[in-house]
N, C-alpha and C positions, 0 to 999 in steps of 0.2 A: 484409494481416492474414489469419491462418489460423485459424482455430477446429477443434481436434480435438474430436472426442463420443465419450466409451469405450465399447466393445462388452465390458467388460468388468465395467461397473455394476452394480449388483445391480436387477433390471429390464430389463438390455437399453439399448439405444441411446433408447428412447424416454421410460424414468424418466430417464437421465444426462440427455436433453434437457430434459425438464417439468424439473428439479432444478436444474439449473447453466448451462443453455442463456443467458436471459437475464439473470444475472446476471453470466457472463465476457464478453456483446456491452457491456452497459453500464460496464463495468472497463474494454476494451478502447478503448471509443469514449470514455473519457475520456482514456485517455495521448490517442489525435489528436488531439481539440479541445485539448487543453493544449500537445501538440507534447514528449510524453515517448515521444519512437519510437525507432527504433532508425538509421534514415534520417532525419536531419534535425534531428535532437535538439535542443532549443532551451534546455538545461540542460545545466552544466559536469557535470567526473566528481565519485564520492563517495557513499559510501554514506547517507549523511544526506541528500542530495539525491536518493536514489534511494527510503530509507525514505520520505521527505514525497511524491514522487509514487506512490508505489503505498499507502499512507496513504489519498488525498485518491482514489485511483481504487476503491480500497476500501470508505472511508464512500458515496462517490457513490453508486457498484453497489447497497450494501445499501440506501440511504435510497430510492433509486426502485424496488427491485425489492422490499424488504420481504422480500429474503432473506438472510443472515446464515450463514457455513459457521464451526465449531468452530474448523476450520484458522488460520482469519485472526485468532480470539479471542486478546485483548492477556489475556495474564500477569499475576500480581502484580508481576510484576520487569520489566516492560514499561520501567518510566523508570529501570529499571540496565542493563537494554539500551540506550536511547536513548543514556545516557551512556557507556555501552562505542563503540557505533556513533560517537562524536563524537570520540574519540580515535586513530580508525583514520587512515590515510595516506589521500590520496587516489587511491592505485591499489591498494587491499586489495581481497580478490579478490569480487567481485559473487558468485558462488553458492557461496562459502562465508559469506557474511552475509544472503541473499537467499533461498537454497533450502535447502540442507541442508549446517548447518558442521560442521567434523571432531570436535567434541566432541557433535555428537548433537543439538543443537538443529536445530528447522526453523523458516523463514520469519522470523527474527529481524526483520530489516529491516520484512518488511509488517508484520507484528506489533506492533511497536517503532512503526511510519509510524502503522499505525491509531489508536493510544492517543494517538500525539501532536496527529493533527488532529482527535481527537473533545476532548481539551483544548484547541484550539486554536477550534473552531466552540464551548465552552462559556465559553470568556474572553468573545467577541470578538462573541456575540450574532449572527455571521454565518450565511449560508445554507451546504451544501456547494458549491452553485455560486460564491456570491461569494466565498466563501475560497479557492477555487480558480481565480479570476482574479487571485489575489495574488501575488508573485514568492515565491522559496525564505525571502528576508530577511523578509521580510514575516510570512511565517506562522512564523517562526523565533521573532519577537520576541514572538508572542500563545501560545507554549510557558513559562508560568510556571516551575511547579514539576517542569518537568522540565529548564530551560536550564540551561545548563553553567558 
């Protein structure tokens, strides 16, 4: 794992650090404990399974660091994303639903993942930690009024 720090922040290297620093090691350090890497990957392909891991790496981050970026902020249309994401193939291409797709939207997938595991941690009475020792089906099934 590599952590970049921008020198190009407003502040310098040392606001992008106090700002962002430990809330991408806590994002980061949750794919390993859960085993959503790139080496070793312990989850099939698919954007719905890639939305619910960076979702769940997401809420983590925020809930321990008590920091919260605009970026990751779920939409009103968060659950016709979810629903669009649930219709995709399962080789539809990761960074055009994940980073920035060709009609202009960004982050659909995190976006789309965040809303669903903060519905999913508000069904299910669960912690972030223990939702997140749950499989993909698992946490699938505590997505009410956003299942398909």
């Amino acid at each position: 794992m590599s952590i970049r720090i921008s020198t190009h922040f407003e502040g310098g290297v040392i606001a992008a650090s106090n700002t962002g620093l430990a809330a991408a090691l806590y994002h980061e350090f949750h794919h390993l404990a859960r085993g959503w890497t790139i080496e070793g990957n312990q989850f099939g392909p698919g954007i719905p399974t890639a939305a619910i891991n960076e979702g769940l790496a997401n809420v983590f981050s925020e809930t321990h660091t008590r920091t919260a970026f605009a970026g990751n902020a779920s939409p009103q249309i968060a659950c016709q994303w979810w629903h669009e994401i649930n219709t995709l193939p399962l080789d539809a291409n990761y960074g055009d639903w994940m980073v920035r797709h060709p009609d202009g939207r960004d982050a659909i997938g995190y976006r789309a993942g965040s809303y669903v595991i903060r519905q999913a941690l508000a069904n299910s009475g669960l912690s972030i930690v223990e939702l997140s020792n749950r499989s993909i089906a698992e946490i699938r099934q505590l997505i009410s009024s956003c299942q398909e």
